[in-house]
Biopython code that builds the backbone (N, CA, C, O; Angstrom):
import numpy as np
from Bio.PDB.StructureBuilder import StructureBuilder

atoms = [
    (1, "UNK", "N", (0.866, -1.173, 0.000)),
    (1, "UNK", "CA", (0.000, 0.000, 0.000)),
    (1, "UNK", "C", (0.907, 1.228, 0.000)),
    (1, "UNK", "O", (1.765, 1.344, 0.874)),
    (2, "UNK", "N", (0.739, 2.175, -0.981)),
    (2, "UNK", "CA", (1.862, 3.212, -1.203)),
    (2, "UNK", "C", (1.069, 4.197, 0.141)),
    (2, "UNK", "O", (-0.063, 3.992, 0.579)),
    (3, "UNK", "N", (2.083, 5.334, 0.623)),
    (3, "UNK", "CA", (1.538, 6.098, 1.498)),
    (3, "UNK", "C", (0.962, 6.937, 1.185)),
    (3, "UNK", "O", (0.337, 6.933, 2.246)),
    (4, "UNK", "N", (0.287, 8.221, 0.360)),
    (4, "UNK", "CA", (-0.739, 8.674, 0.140)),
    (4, "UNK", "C", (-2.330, 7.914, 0.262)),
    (4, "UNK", "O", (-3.327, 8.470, 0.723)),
    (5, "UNK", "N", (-2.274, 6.733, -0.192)),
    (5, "UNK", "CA", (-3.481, 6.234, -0.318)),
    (5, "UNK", "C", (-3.426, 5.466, 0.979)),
    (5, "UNK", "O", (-4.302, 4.604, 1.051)),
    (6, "UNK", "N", (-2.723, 5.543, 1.894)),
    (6, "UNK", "CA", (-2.629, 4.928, 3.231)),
    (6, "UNK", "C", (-3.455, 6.015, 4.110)),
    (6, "UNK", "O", (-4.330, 5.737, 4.932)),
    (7, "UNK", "N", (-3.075, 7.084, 3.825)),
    (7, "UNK", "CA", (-3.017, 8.523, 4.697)),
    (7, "UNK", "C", (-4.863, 9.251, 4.253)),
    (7, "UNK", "O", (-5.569, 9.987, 4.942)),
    (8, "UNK", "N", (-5.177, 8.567, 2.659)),
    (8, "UNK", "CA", (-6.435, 8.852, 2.709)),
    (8, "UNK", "C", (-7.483, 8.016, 3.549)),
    (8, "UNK", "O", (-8.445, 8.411, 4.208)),
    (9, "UNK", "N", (-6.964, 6.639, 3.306)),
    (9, "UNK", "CA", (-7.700, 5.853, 4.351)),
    (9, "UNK", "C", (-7.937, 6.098, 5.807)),
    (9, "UNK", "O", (-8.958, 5.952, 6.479)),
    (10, "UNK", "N", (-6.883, 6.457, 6.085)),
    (10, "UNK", "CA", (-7.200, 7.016, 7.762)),
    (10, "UNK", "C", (-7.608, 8.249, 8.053)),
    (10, "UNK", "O", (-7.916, 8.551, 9.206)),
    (11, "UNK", "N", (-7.681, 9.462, 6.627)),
    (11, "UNK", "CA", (-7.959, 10.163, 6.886)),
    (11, "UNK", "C", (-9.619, 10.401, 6.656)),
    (11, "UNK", "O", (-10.080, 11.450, 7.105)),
    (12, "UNK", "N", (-10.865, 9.114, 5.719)),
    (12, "UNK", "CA", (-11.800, 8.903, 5.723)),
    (12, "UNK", "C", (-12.405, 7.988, 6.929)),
    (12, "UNK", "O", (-13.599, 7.931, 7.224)),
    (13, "UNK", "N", (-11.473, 7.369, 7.489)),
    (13, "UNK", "CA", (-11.934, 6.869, 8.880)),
    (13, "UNK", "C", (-12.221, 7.506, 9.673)),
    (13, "UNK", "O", (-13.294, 7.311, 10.245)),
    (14, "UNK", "N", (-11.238, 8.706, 10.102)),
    (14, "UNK", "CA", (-11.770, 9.478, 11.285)),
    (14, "UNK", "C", (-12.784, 10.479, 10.872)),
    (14, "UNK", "O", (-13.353, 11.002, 11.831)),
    (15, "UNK", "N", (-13.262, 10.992, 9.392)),
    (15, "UNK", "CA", (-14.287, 11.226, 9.113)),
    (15, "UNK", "C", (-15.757, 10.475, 9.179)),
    (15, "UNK", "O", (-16.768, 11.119, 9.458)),
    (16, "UNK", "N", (-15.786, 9.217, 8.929)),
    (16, "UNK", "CA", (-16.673, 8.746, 9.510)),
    (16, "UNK", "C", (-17.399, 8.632, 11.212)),
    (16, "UNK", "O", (-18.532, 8.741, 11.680)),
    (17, "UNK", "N", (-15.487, 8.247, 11.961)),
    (17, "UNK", "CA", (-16.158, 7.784, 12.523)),
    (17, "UNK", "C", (-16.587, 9.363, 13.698)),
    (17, "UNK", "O", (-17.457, 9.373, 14.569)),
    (18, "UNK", "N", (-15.640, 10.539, 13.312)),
    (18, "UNK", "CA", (-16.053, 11.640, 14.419)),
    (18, "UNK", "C", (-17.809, 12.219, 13.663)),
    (18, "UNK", "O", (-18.743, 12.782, 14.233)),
    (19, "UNK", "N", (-17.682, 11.838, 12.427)),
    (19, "UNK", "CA", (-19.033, 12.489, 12.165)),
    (19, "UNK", "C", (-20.465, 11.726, 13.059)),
    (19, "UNK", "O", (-21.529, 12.216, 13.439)),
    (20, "UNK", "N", (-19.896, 10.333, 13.160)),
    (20, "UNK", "CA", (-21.134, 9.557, 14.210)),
    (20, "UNK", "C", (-20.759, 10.492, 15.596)),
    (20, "UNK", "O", (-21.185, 11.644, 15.691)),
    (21, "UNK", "N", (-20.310, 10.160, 16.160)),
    (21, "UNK", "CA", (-19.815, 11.017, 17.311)),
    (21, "UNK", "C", (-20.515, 12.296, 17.426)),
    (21, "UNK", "O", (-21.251, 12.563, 18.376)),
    (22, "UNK", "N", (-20.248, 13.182, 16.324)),
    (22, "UNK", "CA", (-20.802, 14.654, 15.889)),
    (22, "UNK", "C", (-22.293, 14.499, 16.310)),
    (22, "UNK", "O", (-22.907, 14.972, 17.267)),
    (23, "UNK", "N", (-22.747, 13.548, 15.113)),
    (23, "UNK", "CA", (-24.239, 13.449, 15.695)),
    (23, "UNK", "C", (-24.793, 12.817, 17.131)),
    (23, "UNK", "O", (-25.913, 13.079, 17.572)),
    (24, "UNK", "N", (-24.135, 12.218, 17.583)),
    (24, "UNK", "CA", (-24.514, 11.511, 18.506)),
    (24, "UNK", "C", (-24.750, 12.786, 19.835)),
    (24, "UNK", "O", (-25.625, 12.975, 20.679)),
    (25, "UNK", "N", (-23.881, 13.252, 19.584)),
    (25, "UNK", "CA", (-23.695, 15.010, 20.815)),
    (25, "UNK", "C", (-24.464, 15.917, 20.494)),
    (25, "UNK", "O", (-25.094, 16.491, 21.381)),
    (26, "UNK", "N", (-24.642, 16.351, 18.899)),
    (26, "UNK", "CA", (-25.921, 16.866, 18.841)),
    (26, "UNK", "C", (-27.158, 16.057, 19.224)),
    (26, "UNK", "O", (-27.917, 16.684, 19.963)),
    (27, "UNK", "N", (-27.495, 14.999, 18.953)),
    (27, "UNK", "CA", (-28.590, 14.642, 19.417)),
    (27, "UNK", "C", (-28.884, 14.141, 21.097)),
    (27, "UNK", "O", (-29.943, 14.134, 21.726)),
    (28, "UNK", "N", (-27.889, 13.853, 21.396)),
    (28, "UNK", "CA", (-27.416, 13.613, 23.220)),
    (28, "UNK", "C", (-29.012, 14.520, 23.494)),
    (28, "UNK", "O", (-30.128, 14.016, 23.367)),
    (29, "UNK", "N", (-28.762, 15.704, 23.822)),
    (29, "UNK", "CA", (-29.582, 16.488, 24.577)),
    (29, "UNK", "C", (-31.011, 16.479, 24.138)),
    (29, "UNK", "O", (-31.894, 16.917, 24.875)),
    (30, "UNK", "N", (-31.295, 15.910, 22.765)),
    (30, "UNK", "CA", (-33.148, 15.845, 22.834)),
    (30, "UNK", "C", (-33.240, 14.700, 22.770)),
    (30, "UNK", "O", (-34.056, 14.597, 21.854)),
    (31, "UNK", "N", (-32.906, 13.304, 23.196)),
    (31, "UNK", "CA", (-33.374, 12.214, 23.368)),
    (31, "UNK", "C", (-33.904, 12.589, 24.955)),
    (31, "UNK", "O", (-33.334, 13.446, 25.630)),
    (32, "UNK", "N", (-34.747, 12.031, 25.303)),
    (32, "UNK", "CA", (-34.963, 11.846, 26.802)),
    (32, "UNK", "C", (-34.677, 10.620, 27.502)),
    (32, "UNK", "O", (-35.113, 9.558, 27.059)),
    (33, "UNK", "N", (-33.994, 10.665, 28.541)),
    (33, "UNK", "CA", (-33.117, 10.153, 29.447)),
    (33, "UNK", "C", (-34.155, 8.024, 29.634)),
    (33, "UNK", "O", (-33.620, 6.946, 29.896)),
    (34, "UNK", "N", (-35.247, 8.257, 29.423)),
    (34, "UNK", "CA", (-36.617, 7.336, 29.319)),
    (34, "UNK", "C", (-37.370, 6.830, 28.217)),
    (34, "UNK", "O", (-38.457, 6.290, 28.419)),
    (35, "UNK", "N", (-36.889, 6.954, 27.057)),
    (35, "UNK", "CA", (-37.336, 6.948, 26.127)),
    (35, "UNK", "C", (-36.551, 5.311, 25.259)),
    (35, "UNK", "O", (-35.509, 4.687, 25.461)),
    (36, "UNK", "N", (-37.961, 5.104, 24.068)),
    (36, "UNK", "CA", (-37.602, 3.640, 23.871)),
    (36, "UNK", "C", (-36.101, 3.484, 22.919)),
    (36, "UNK", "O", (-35.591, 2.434, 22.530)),
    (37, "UNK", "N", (-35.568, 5.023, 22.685)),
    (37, "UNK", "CA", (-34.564, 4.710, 21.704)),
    (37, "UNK", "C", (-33.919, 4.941, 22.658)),
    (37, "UNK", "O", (-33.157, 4.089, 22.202)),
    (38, "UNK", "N", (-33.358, 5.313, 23.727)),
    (38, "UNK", "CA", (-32.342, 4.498, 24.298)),
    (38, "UNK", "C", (-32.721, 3.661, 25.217)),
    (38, "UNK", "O", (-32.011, 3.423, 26.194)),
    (39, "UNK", "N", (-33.872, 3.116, 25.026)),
    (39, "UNK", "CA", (-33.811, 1.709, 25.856)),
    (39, "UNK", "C", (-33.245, 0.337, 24.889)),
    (39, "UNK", "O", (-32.874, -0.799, 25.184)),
    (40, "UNK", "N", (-33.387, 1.062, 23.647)),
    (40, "UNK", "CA", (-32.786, 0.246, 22.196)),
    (40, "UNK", "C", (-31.283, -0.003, 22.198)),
    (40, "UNK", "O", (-30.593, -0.986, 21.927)),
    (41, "UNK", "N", (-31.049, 1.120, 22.563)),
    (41, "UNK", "CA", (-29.351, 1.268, 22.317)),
    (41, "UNK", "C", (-28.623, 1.205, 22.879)),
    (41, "UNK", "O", (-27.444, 1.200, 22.525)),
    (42, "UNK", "N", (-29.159, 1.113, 24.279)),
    (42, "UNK", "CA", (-29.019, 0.217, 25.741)),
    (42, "UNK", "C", (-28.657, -0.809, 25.256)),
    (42, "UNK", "O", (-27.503, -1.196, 25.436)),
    (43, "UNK", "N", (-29.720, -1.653, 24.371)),
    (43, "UNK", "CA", (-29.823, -3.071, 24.283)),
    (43, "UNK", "C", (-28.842, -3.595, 23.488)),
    (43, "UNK", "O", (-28.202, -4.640, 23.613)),
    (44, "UNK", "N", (-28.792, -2.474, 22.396)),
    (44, "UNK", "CA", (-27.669, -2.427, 21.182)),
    (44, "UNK", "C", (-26.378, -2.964, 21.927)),
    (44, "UNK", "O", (-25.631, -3.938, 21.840)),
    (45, "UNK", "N", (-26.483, -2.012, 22.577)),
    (45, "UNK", "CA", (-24.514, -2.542, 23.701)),
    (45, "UNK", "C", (-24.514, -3.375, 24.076)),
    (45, "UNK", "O", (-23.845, -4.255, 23.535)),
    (46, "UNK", "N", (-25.190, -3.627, 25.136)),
    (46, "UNK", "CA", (-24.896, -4.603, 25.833)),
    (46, "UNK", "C", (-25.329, -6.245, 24.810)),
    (46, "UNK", "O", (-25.264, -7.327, 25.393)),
    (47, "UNK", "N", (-25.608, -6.197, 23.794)),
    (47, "UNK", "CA", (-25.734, -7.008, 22.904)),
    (47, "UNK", "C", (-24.098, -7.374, 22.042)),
    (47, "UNK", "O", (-23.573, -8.462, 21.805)),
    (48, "UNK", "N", (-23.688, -6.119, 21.771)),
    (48, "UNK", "CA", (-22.412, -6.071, 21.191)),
    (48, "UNK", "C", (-21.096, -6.664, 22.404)),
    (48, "UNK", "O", (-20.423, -7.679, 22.225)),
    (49, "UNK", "N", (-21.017, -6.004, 23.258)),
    (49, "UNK", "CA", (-20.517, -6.379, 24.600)),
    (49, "UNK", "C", (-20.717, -8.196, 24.742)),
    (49, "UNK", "O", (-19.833, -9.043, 24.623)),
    (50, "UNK", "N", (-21.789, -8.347, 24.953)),
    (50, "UNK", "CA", (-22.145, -9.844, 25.222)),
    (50, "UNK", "C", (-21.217, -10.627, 23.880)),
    (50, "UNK", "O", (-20.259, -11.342, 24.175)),
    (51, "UNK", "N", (-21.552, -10.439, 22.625)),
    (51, "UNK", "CA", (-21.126, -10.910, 21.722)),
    (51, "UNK", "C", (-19.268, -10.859, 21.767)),
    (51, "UNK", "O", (-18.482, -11.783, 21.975)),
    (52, "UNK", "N", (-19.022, -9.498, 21.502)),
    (52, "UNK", "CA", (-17.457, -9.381, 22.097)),
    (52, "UNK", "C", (-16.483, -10.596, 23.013)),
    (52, "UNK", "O", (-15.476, -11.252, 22.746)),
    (53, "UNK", "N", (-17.580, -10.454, 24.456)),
    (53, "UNK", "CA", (-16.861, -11.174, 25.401)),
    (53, "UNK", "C", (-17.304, -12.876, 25.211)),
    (53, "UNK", "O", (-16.659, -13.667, 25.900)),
    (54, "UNK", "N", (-18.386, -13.437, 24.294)),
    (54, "UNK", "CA", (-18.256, -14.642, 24.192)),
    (54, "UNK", "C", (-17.548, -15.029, 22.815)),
    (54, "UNK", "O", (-17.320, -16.231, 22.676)),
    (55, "UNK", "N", (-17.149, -14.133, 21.725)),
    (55, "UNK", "CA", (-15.846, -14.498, 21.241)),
    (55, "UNK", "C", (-14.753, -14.348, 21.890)),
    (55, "UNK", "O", (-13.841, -14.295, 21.065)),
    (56, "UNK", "N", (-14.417, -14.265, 22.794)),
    (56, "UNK", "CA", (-13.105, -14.283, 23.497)),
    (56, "UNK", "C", (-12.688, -15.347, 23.786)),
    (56, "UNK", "O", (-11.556, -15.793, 23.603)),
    (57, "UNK", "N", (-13.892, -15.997, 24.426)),
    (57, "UNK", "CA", (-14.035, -16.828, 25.561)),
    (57, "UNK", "C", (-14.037, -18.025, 24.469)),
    (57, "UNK", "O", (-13.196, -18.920, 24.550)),
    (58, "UNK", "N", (-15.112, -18.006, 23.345)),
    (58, "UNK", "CA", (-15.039, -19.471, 22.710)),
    (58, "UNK", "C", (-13.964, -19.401, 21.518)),
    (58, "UNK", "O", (-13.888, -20.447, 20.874)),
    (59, "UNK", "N", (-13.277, -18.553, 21.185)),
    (59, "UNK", "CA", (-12.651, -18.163, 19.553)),
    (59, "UNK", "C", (-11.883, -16.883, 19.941)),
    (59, "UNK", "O", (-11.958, -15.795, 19.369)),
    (60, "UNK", "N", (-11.114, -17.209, 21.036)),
    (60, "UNK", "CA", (-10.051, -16.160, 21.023)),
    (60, "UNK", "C", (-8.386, -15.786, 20.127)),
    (60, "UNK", "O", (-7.904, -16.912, 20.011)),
    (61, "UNK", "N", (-7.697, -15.099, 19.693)),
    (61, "UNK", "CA", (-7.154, -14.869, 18.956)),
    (61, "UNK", "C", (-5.789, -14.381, 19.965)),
    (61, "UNK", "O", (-5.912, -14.292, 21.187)),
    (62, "UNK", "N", (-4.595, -14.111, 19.303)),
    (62, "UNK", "CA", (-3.409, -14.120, 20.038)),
    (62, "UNK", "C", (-3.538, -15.028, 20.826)),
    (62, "UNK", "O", (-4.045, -16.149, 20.782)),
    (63, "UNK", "N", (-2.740, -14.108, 21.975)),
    (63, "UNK", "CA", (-2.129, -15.102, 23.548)),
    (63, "UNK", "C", (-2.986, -15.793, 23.838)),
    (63, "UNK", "O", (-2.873, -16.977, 24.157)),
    (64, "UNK", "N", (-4.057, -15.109, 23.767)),
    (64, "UNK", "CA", (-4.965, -15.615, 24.837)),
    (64, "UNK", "C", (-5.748, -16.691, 24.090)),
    (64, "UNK", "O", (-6.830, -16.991, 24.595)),
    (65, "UNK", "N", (-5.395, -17.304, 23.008)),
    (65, "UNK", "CA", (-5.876, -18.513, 21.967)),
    (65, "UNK", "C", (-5.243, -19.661, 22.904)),
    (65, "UNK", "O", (-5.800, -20.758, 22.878)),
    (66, "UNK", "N", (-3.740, -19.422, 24.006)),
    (66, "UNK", "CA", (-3.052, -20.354, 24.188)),
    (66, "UNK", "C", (-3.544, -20.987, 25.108)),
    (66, "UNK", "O", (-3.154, -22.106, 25.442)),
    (67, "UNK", "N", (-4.347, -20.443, 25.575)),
    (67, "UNK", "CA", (-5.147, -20.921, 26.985)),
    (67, "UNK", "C", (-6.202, -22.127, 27.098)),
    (67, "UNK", "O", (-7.360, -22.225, 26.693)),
    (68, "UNK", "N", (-5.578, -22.786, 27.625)),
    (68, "UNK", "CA", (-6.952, -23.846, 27.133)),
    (68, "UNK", "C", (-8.694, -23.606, 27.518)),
    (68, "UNK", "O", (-9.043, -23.074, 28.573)),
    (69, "UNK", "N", (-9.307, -23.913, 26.863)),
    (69, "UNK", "CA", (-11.213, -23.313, 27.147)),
    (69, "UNK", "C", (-11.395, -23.635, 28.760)),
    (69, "UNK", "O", (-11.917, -22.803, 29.501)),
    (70, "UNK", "N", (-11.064, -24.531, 29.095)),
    (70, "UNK", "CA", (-11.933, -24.640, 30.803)),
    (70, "UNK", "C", (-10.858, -23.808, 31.543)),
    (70, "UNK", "O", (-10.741, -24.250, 32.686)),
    (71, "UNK", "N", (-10.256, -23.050, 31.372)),
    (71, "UNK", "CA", (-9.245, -22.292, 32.240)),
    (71, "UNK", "C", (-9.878, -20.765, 32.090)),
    (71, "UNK", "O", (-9.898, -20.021, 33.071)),
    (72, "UNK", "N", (-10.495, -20.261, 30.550)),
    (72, "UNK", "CA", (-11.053, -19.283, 30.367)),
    (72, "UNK", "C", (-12.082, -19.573, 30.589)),
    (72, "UNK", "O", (-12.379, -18.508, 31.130)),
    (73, "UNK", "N", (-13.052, -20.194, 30.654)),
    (73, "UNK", "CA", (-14.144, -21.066, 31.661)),
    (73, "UNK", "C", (-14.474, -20.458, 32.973)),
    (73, "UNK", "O", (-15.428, -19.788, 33.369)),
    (74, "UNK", "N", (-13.178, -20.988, 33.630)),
    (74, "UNK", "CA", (-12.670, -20.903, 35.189)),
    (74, "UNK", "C", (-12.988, -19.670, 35.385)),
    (74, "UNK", "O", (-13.654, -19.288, 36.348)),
    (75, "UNK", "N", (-12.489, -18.862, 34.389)),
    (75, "UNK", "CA", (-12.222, -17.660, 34.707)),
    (75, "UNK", "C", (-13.437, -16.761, 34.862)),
    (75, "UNK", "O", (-13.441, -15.654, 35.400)),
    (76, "UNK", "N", (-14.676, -17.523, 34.202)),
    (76, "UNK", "CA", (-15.944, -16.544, 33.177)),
    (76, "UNK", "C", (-16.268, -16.725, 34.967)),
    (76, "UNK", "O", (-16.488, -15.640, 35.505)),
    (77, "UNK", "N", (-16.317, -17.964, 35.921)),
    (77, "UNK", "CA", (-17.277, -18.682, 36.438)),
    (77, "UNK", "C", (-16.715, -17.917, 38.153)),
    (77, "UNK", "O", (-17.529, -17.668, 39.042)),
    (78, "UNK", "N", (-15.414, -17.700, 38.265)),
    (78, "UNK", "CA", (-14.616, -17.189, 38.906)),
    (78, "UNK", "C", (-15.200, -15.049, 39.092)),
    (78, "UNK", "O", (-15.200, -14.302, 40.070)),
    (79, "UNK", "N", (-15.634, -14.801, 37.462)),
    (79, "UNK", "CA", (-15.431, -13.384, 37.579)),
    (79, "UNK", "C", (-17.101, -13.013, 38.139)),
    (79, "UNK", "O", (-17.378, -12.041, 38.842)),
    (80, "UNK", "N", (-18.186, -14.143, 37.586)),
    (80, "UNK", "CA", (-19.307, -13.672, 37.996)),
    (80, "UNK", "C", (-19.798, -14.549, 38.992)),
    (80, "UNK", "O", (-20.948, -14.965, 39.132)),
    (81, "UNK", "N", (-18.826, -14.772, 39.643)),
    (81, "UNK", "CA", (-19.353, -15.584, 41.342)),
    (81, "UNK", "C", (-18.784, -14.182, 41.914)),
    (81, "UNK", "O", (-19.457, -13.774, 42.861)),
    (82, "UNK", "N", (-18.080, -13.644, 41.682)),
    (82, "UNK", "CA", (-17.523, -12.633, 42.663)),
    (82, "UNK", "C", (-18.547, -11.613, 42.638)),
    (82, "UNK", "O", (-19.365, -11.287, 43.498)),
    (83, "UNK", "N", (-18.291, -11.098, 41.255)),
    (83, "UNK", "CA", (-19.479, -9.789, 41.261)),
    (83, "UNK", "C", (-20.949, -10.040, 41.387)),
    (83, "UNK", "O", (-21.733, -9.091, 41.352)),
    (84, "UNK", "N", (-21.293, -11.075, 41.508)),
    (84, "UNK", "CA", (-22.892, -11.500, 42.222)),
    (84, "UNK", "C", (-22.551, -11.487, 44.046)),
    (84, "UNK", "O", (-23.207, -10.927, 44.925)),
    (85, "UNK", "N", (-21.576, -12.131, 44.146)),
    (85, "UNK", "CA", (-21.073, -11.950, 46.115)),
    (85, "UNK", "C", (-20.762, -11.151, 46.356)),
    (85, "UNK", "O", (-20.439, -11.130, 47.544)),
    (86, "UNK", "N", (-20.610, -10.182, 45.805)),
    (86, "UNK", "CA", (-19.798, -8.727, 46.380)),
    (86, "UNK", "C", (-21.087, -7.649, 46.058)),
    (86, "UNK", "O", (-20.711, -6.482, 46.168)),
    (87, "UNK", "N", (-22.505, -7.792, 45.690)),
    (87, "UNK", "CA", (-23.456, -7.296, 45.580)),
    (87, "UNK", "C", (-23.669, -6.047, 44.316)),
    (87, "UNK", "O", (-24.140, -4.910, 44.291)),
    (88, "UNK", "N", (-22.943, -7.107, 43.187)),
    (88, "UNK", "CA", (-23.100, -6.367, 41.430)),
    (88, "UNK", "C", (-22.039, -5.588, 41.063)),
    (88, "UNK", "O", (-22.075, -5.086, 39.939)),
    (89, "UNK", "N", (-21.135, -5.390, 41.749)),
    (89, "UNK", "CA", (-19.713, -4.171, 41.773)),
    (89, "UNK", "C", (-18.768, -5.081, 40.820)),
    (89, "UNK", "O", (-18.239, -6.183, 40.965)),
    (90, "UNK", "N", (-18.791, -4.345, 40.026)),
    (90, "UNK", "CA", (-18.173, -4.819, 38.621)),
    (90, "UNK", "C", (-16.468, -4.970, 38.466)),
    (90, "UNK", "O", (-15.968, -5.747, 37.653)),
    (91, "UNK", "N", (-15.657, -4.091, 39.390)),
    (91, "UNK", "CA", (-13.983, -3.591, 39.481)),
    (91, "UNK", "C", (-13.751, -5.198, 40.037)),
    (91, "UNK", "O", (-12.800, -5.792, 39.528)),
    (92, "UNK", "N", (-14.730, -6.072, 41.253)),
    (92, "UNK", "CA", (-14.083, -6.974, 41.624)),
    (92, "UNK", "C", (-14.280, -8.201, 41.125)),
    (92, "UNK", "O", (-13.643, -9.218, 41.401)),
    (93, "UNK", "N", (-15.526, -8.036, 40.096)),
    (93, "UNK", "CA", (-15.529, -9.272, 39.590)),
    (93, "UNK", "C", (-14.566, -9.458, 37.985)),
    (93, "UNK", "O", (-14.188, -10.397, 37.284)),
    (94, "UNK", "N", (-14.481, -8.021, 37.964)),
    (94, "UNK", "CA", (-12.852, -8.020, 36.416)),
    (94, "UNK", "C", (-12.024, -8.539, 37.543)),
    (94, "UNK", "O", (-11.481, -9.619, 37.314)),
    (95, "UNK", "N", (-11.841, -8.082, 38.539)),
    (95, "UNK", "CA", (-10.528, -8.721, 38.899)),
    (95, "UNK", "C", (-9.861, -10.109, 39.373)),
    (95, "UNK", "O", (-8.757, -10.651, 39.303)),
    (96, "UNK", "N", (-11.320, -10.423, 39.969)),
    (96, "UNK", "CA", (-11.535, -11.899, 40.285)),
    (96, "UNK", "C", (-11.064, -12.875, 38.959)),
    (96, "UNK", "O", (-10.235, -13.784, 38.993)),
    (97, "UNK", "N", (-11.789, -12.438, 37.876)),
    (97, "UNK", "CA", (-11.379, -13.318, 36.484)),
    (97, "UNK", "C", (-10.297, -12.972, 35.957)),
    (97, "UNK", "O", (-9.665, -13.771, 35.266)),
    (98, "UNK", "N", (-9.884, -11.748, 36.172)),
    (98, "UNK", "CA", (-8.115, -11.604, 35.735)),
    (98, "UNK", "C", (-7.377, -12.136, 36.476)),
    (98, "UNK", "O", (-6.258, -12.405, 36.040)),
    (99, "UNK", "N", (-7.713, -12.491, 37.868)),
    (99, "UNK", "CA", (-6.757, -13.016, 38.697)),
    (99, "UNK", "C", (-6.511, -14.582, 38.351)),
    (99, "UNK", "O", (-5.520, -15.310, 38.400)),
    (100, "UNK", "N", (-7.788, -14.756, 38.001)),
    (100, "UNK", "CA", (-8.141, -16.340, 37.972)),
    (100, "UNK", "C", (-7.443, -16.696, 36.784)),
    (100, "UNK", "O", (-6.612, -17.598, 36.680)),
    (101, "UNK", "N", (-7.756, -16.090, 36.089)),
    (101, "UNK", "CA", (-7.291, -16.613, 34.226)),
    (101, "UNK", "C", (-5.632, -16.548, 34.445)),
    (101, "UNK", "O", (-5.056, -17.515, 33.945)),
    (102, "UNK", "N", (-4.584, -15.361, 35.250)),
    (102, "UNK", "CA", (-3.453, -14.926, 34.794)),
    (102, "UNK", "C", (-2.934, -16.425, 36.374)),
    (102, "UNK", "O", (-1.747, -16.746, 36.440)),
    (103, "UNK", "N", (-3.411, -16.732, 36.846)),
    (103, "UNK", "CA", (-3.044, -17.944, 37.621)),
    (103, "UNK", "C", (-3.118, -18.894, 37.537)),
    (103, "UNK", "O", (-2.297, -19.593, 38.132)),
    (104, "UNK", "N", (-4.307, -19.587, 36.623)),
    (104, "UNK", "CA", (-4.394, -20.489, 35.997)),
    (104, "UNK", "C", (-3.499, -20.772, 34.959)),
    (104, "UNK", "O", (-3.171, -21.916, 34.644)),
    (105, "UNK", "N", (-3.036, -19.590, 34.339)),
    (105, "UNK", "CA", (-1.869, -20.019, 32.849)),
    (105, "UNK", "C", (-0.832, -20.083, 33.436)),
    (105, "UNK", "O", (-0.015, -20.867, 32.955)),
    (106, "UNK", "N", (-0.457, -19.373, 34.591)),
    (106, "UNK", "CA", (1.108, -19.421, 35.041)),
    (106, "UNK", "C", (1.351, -20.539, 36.015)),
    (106, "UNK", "O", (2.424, -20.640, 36.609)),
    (107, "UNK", "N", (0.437, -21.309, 36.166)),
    (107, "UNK", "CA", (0.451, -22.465, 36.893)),
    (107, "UNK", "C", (0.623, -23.479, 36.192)),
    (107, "UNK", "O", (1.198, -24.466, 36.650)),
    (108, "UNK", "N", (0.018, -23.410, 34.581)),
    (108, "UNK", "CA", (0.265, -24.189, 33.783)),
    (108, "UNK", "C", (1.266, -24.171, 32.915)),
    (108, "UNK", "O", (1.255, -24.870, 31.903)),
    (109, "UNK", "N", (2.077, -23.498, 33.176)),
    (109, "UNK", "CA", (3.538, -23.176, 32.374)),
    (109, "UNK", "C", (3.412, -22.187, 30.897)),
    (109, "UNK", "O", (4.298, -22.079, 30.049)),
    (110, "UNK", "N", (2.060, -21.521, 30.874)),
    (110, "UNK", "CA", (2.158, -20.508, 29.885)),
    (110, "UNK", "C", (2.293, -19.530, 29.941)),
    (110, "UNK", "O", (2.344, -18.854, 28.914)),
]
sb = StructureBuilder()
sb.init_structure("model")
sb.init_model(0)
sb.init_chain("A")
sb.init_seg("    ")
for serial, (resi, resn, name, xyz) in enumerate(atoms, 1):
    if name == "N":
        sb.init_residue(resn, " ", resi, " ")
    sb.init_atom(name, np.array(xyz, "f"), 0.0, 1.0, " ", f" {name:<3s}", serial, name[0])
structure = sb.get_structure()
C-alpha cells in the first residue's frame, strides 16, 4: 500500500467515525433520558458487549488462543461468582477473572 493512499484511508476513517460522534452530541440532549430509543441502544450494547466477550471466551485470537477453554471457563465462572457476592460491583468481579485466568496459565507453564 503506497503512502498517500494509506493517509487517505485514515484520513476517511476518522471522518466517519467523528461524524457519528458529531451526531450523537448533537442529538445527546433531545433524546430523553426514558425513552424507547435508548432503551434500544441500551440493548444495542450490551448485545455487542455480550457478543465481544463470548468471542473471546469461545474463539479467542493471540495469547490468549493459548489458553486452554476450561481455564477461560474458570475464569468466566470465577469473575461472575464474585461480582454476584460482592453485591453487582463490577472492578471486583474483572478482577476476580483476571486473577483467575493470569493464575491459571502461570500455573500451567504458559
Amino acid at each position: 500500500m503506497d503512502e498517500p493512499f494509506a493517509w487517505l484511508t485514515i484520513a476517511v476513517a476518522a471522518v466517519v467515525t467523528y461524524l457519528w460522534r458529531g451526531l450523537g452530541v448533537a442529538l445527546a440532549g433531545r433524546v430523553a433520558p426514558d425513552s424507547r430509543v435508548l432503551d434500544w441502544v441500551t440493548c444495542v450494547a450490551y448485545a455487542l458487549l455480550a457478543g465481544l466477550v463470548a468471542r473471546m471466551i469461545l474463539v479467542p485470537v493471540g495469547p490468549l488462543a493459548s489458553v486452554d477453554l476450561w481455564m477461560r471457563l474458570a475464569a468466566v465462572v470465577a469473575a461472575v461468582g464474585c461480582y454476584l457476592a460482592v453485591g453487582r460491583r463490577l472492578l471486583p468481579g474483572v478482577l476476580a477473572g483476571a486473577t483467575t485466568l493470569a493464575t491459571l496459565a502461570a500455573v500451567s507453564g504458559l
